[in-house]
N, C-alpha and C positions, 0 to 999 in steps of 0.2 A: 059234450066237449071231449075230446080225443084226451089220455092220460099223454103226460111225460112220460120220452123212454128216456132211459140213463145212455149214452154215447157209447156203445157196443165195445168201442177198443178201449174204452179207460177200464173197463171190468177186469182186465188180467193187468192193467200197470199201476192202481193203485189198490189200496187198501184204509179199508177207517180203521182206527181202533175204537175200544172202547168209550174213551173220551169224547169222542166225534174229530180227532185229528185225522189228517189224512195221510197213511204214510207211500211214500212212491220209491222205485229199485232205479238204480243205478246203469249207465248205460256198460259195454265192454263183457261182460259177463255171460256170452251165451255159446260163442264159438273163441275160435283160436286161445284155447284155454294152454297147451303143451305149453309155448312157451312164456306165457306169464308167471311170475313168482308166485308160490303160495303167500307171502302179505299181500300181493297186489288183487289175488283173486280173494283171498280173505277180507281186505276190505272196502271190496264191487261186492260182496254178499251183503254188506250190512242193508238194511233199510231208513233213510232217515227221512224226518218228517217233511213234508210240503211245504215250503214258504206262506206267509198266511197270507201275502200278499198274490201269491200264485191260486192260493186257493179263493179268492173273492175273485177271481178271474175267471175260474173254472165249476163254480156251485152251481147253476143252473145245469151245467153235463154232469155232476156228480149228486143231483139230488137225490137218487133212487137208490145209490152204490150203497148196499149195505155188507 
């Protein structure tokens, strides 16, 4: 029986933490930085957690993501 792979592009958009929560980034954050405010780019840095209901959506693509 072939193993699960984990979904190649969720590997850099989320992250577990220790818990087993899943945290995911923000979109706006990667170019046209000059002219966004520093709070506006400060808070597209943060990470916050998955919805749980997003995440029972998404566990078979992120079984492997450690």
């Amino acid at each position: 029986m072939p193993k699960m792979k984990t979904h190649s592009s969720l590997k850099d958009r989320f992250k577990i933490t220790g818990t087993g929560k899943v945290k995911r980034f923000k979109a706006h954050k990667n170019h046209l930085l000059s002219h966004k405010s520093p709070r506006q780019k400060r808070v597209l840095g943060t990470q916050p957690l998955l919805h749980s209901g997003d995440y029972a959506r998404m566990k078979q693509q992120l079984l492997n993501l450690k």
